[in-house]
Backbone as numpy.savetxt, mean C-alpha at the origin, in Angstrom:
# Nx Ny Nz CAx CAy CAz Cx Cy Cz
25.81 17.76 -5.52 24.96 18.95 -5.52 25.85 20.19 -5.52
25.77 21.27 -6.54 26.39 22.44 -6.27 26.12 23.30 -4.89
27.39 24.19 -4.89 26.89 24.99 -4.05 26.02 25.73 -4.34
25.57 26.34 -3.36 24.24 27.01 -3.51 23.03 26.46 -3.87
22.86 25.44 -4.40 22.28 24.92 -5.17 20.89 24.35 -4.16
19.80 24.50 -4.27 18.51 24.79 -3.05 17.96 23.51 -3.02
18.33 22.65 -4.22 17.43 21.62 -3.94 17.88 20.71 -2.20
16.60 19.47 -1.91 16.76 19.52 -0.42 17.98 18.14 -0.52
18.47 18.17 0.81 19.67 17.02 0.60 19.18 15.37 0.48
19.87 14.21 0.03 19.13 12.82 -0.40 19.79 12.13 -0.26
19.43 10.66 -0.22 20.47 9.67 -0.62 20.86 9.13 1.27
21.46 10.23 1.75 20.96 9.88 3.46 20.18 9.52 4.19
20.04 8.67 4.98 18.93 8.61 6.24 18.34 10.21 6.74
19.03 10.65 7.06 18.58 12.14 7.37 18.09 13.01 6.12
18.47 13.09 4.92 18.86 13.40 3.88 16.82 13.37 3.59
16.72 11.82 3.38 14.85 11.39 2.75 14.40 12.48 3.56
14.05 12.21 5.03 13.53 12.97 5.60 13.31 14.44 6.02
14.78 14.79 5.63 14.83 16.68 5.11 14.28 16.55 3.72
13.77 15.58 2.80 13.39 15.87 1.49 11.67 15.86 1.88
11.57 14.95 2.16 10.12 15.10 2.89 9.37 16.38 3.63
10.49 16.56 4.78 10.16 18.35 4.97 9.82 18.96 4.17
11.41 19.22 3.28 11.18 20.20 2.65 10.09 20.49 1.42
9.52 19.21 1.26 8.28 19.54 -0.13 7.33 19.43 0.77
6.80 19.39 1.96 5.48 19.58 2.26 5.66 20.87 3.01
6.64 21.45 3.57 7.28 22.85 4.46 7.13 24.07 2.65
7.24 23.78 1.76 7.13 24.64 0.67 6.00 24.35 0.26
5.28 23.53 0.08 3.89 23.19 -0.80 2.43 23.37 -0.40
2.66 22.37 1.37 1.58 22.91 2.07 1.02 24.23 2.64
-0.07 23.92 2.56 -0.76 24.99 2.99 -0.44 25.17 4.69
-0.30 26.41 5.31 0.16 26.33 6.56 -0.48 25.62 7.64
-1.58 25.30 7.65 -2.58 24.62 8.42 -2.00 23.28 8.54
-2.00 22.45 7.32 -1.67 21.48 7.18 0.01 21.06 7.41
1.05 21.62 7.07 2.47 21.55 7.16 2.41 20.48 8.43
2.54 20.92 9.63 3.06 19.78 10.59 2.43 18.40 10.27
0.80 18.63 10.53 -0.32 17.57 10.38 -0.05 16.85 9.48
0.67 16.96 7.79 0.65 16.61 6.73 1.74 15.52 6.77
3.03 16.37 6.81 4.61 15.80 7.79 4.14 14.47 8.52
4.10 14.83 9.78 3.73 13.86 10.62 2.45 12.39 10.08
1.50 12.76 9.17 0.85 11.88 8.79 1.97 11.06 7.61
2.65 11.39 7.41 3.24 10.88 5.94 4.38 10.31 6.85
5.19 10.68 7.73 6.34 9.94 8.58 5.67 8.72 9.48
4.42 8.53 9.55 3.45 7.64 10.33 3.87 6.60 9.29
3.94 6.49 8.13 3.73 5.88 7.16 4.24 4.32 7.27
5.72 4.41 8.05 6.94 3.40 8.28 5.89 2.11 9.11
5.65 3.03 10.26 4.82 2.14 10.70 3.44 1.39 10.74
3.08 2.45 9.99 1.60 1.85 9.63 1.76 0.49 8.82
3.01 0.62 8.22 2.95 -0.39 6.72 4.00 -1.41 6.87
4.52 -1.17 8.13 5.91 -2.28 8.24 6.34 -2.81 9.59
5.70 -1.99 10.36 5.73 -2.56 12.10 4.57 -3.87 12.64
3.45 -3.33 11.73 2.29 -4.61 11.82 1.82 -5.40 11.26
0.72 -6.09 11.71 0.28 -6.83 10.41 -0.92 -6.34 9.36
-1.99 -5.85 10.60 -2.77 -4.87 10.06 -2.32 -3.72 9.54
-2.10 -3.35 7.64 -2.26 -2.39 7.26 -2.94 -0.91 7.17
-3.94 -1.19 8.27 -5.01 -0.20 7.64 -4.74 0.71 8.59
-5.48 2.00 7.85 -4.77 3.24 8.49 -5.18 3.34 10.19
-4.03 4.03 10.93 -4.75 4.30 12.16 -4.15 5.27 12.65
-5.29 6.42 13.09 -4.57 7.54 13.53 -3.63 8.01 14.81
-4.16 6.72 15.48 -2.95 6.75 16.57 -1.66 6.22 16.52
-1.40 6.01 15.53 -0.10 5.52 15.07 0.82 7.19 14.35
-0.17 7.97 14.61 0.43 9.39 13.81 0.79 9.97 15.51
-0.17 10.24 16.41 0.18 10.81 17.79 -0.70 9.85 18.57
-0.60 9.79 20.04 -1.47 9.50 20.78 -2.77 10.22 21.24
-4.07 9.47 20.76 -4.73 10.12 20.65 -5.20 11.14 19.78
-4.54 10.94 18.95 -5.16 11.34 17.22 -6.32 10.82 17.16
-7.17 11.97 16.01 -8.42 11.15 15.70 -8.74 11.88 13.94
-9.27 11.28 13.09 -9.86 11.47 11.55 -9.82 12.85 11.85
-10.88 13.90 12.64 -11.64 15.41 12.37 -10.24 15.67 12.63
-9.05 15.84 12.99 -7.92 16.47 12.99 -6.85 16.13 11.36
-6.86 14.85 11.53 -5.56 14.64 10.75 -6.52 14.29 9.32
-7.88 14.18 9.00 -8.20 13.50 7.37 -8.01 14.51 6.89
-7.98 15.90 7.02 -7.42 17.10 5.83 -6.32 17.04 5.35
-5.14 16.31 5.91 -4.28 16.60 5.80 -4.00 15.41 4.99
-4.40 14.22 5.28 -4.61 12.68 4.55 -4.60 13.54 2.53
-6.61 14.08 2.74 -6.41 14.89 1.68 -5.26 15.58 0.60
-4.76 16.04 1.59 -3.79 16.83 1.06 -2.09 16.52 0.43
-1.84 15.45 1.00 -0.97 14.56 0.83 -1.75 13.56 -0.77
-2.86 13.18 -0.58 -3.32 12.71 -1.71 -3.35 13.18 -3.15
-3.95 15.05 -2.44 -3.82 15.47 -3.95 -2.74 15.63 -4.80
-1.50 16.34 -3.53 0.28 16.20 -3.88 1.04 15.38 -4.03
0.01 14.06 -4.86 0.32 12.42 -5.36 1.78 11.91 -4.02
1.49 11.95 -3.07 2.67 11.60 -1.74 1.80 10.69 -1.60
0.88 10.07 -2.11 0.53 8.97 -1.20 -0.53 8.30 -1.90
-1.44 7.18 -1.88 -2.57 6.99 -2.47 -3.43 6.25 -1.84
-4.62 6.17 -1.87 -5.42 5.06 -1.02 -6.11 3.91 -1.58
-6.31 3.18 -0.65 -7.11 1.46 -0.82 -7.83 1.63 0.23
-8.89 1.49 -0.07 -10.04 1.98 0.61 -11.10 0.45 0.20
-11.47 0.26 1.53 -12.22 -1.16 1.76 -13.73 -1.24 1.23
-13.99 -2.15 0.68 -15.14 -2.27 -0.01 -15.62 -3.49 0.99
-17.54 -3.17 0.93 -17.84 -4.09 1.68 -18.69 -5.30 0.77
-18.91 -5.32 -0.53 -18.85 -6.24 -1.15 -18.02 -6.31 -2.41
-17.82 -8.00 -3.02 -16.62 -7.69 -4.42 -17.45 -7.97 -5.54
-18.51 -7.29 -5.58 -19.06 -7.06 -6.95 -18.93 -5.88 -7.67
-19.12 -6.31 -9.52 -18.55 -4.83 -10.08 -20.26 -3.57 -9.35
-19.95 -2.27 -9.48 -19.24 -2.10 -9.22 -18.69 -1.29 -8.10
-17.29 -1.68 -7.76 -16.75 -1.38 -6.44 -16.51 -0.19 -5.96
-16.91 0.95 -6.61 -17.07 1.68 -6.06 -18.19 2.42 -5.35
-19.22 1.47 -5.94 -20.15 1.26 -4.68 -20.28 1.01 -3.46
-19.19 -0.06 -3.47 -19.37 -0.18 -2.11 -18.04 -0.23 -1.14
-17.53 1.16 -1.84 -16.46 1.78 -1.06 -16.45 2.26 -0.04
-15.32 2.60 1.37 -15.52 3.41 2.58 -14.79 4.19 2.46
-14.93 5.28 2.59 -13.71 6.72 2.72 -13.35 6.60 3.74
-13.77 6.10 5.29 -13.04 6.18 6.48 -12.35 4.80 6.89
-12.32 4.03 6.06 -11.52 2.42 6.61 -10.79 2.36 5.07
-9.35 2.76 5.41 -8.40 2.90 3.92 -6.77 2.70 4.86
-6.69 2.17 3.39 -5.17 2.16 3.56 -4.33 2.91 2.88
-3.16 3.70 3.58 -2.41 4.79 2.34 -1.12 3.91 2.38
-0.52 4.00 1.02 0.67 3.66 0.13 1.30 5.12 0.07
2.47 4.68 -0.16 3.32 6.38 -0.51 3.73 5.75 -2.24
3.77 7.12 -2.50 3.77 6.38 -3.99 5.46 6.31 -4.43
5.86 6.64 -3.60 7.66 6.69 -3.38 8.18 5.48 -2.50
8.69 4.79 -2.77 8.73 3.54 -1.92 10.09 3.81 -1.95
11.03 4.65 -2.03 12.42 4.87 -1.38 12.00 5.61 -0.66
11.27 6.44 -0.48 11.21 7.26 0.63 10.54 6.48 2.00
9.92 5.57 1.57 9.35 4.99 2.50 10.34 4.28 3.69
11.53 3.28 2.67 12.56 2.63 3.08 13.39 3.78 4.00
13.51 5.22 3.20 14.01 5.45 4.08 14.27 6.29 5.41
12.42 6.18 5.38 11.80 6.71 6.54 12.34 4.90 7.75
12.54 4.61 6.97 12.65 3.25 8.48 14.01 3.11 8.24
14.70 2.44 7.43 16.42 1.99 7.78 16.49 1.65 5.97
18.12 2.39 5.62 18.17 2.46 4.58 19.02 1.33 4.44
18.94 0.14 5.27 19.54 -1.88 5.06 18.47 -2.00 4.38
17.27 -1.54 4.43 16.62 -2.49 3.89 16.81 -2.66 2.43
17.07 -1.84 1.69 17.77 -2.16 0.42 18.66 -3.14 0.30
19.57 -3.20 0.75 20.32 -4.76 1.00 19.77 -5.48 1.19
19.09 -5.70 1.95 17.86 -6.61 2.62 17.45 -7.63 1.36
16.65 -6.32 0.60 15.88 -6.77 -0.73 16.71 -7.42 -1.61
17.69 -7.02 -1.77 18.98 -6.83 -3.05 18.85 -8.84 -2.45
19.55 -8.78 -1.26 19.27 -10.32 -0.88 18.78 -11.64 -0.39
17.48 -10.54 -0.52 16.05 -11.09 -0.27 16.19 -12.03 0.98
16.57 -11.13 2.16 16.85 -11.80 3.22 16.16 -10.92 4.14
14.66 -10.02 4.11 13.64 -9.96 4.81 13.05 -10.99 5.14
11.92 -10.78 6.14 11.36 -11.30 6.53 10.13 -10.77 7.80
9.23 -11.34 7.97 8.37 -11.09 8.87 7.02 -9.44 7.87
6.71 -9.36 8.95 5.82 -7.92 8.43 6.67 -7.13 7.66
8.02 -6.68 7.77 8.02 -5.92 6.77 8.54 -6.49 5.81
8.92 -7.76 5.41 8.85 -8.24 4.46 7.34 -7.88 3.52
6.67 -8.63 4.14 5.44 -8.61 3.70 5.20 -7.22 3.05
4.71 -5.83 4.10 5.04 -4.78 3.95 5.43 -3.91 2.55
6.80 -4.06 2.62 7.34 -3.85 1.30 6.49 -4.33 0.06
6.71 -5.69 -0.11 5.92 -6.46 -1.47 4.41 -5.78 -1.41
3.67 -5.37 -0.83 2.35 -5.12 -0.70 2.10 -4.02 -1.41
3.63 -2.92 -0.94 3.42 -1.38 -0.99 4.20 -1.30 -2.40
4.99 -2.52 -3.14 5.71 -2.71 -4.47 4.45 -3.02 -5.44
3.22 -3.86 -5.15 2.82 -3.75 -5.69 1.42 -3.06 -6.08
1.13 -1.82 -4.81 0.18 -1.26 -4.42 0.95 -0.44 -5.72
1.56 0.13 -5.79 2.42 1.04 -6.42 2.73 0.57 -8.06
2.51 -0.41 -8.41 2.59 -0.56 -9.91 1.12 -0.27 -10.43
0.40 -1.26 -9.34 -1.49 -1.27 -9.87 -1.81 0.31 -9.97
-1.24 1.12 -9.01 -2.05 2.55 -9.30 -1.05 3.52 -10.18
-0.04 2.77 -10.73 0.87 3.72 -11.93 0.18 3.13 -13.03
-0.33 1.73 -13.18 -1.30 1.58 -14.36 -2.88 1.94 -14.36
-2.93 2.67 -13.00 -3.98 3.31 -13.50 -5.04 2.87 -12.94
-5.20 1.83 -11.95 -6.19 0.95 -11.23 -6.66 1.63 -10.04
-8.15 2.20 -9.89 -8.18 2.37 -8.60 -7.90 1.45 -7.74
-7.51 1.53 -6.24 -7.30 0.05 -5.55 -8.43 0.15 -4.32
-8.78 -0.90 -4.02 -9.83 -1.22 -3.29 -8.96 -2.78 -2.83
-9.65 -2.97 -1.01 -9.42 -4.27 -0.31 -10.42 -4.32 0.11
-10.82 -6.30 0.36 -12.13 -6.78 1.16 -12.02 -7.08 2.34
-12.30 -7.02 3.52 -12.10 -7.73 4.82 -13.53 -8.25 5.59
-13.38 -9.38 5.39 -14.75 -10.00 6.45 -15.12 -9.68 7.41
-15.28 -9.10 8.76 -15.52 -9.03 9.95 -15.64 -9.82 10.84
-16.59 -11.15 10.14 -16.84 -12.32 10.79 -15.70 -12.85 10.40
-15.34 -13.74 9.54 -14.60 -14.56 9.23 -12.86 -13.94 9.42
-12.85 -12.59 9.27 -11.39 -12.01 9.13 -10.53 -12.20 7.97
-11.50 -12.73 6.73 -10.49 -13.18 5.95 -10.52 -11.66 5.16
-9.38 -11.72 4.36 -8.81 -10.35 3.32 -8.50 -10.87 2.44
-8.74 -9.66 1.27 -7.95 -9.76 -0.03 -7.23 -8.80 -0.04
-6.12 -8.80 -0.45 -5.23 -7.64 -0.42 -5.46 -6.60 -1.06
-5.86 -6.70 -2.55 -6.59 -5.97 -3.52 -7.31 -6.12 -4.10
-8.46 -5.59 -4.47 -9.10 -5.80 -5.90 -9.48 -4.84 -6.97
-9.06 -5.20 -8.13 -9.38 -4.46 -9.58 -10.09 -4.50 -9.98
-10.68 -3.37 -10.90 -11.55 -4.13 -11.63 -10.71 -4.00 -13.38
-11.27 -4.91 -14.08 -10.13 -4.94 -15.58 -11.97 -5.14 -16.44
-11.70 -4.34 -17.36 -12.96 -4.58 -18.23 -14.13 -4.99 -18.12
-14.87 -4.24 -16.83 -15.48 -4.78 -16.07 -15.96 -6.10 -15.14
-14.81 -6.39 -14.74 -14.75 -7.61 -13.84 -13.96 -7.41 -12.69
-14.79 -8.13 -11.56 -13.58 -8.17 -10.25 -12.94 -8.68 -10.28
-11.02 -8.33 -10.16 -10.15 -9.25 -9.99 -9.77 -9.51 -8.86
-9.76 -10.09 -7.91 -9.22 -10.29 -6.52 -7.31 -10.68 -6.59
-6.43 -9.87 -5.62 -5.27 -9.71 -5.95 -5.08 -10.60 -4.34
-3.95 -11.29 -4.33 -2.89 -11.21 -2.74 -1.99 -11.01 -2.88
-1.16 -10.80 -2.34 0.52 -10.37 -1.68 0.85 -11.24 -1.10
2.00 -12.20 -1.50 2.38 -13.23 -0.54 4.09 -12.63 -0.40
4.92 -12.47 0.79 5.86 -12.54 0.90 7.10 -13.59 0.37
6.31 -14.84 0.55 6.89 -16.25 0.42 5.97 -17.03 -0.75
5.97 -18.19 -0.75 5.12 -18.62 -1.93 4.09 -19.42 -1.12
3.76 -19.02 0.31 2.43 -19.42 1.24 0.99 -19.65 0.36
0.19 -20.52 0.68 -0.82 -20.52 0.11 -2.18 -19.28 0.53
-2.58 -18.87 -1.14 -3.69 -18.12 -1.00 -4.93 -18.36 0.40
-5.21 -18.58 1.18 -5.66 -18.66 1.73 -7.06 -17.66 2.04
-7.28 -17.30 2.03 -8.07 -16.05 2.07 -8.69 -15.61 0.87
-8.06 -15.80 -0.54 -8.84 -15.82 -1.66 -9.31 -17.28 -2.13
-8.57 -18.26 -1.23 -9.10 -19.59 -2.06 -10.83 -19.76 -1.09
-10.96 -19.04 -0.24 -12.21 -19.25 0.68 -12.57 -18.40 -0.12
-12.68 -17.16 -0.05 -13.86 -16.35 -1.16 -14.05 -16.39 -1.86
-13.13 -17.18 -2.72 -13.71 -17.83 -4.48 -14.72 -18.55 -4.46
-14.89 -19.38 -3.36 -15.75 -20.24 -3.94 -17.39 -19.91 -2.87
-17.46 -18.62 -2.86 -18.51 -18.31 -2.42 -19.02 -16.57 -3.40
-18.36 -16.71 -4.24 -18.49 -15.76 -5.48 -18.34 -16.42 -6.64
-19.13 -16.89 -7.11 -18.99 -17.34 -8.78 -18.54 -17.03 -9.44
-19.10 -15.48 -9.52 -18.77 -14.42 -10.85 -17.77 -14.19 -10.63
-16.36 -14.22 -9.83 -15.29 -14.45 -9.76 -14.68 -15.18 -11.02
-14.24 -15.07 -12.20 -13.50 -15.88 -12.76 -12.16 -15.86 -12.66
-11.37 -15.17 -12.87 -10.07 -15.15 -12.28 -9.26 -14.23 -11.27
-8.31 -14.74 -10.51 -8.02 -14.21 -9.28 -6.19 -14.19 -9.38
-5.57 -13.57 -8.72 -3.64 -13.36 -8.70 -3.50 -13.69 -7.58
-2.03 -14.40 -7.60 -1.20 -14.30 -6.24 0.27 -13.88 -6.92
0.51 -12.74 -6.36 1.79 -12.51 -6.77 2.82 -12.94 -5.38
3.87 -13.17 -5.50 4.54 -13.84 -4.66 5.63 -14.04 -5.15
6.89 -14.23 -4.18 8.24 -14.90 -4.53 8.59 -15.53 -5.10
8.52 -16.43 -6.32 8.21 -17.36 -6.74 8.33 -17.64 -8.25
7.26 -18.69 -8.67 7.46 -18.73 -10.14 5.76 -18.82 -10.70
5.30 -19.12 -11.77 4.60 -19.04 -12.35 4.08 -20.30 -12.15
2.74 -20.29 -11.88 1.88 -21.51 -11.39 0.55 -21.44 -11.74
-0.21 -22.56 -11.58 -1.83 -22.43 -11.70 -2.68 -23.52 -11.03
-2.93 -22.97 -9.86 -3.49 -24.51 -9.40 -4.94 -24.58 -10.03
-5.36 -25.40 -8.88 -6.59 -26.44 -9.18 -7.80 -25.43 -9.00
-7.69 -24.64 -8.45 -9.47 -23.67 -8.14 -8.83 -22.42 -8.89
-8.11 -22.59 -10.26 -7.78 -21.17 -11.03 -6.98 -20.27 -10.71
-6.77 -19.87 -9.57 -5.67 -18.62 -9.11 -4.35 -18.69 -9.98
-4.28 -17.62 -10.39 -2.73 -17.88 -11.02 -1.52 -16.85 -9.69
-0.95 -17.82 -9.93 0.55 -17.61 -8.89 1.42 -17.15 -10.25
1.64 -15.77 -9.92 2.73 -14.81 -10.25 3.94 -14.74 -9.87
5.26 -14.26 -10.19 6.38 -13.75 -9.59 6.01 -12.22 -9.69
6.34 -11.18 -8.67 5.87 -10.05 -8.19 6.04 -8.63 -9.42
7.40 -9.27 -10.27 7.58 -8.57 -11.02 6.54 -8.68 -12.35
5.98 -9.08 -12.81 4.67 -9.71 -13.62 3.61 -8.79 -13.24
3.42 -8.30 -11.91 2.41 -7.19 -11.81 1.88 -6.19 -12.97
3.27 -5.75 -13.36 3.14 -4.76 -14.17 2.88 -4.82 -15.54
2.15 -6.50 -15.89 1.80 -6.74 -17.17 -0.06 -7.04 -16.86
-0.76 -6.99 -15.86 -1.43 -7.42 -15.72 -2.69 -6.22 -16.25
């Protein structure tokens, strides 16, 4: 970087996070600046400390609640920093019917910045695919949250209440529901192989995963993660 030269510093642990400042400290609106910050540095953990993805505002301060921090959610949305998956309570087309604006999950649409809001090993990590646990998981979720909405897919997830089962994502492609999972490992679908067969109109369903190219017996096709981006 030259001297003088204003852009914010990178490439550092400290570095992401003065870059982060500095585009929401210039962009935001003053109201929003801290609120905005702080919702977007929540991010590490929302998406890599647990298992449950979905947003929660006490993971931003103690005792946070939506009427404080969803403007700022907003606002981060419109300044493409982030995007949402927002839970549908049935998987018929179409899904944006039966969308929730207050039970969502945010992605950053920068997934280095994300890494290096938590520890910048984890690149090594990946390089030798020697994660593991939630943020294994984590990562792959938010790798491929992040291709589906650069091609253009709104994203939507299902979660049972009763049963607890999830789909990680669902699309819709030419008017049809596609039901997506995220597997870290090449674990079995579990959770989409139960809701397939209580949706018909389901015809085909993804597992992207570690792995190789597969097709079992109830249709799911098993992906390698990089394949996302042909789908």
């Amino acid at each position: 970087m030259r001297k003088g030269d204003g852009a914010p510093p990178r490439c550092k642990r400290r570095g992401f996070r003065a870059c982060i400042h500095y585009d929401i400290a210039h962009y935001a609106p003053p109201v929003e600046k801290v609120k905005a910050e702080k919702c977007y540095l929540s991010l590490a953990r929302q998406l890599l400390d647990k298992e449950n993805h979905k947003f929660q505002y006490k993971e931003i301060e103690a005792g946070a609640r939506a009427q404080k921090y969803y403007s700022s959610i907003e606002w981060l949305l419109r300044a493409d920093l982030i995007q949402l998956c927002r839970r549908v309570t049935d998987i018929r087309y179409d899904l944006e019917d039966y969308a929730q604006d207050d039970f969502f999950l945010a992605y950053p649409t920068d997934l280095s910045l994300l890494i290096g809001m938590r520890d910048l090993e984890l690149k090594q990590r990946i390089v030798e695919n020697t994660l593991a646990g939630n943020t294994k998981g984590g990562i792959y979720e938010c790798a491929i949250a992040d291709v589906l909405q650069k091609k253009g897919y709104p994203l939507y997830f299902y979660k049972n209440e009763t049963t607890r089962k999830e789909l990680d994502f669902l699309v819709q492609i030419k008017g049809e529901v596609v039901p997506i999972e995220v597997k870290g490992g090449s674990a079995k679908a579990a959770s989409l192989t139960a809701l397939q067969g209580n949706w018909p109109e389901i015809s085909k369903a993804f597992k992207f995963m570690d792995g190789n190219v597969g097709t079992g017996e109830n249709g799911i096709t098993s992906l390698p993660l990089y394949l996302s981006m042909f789908l």
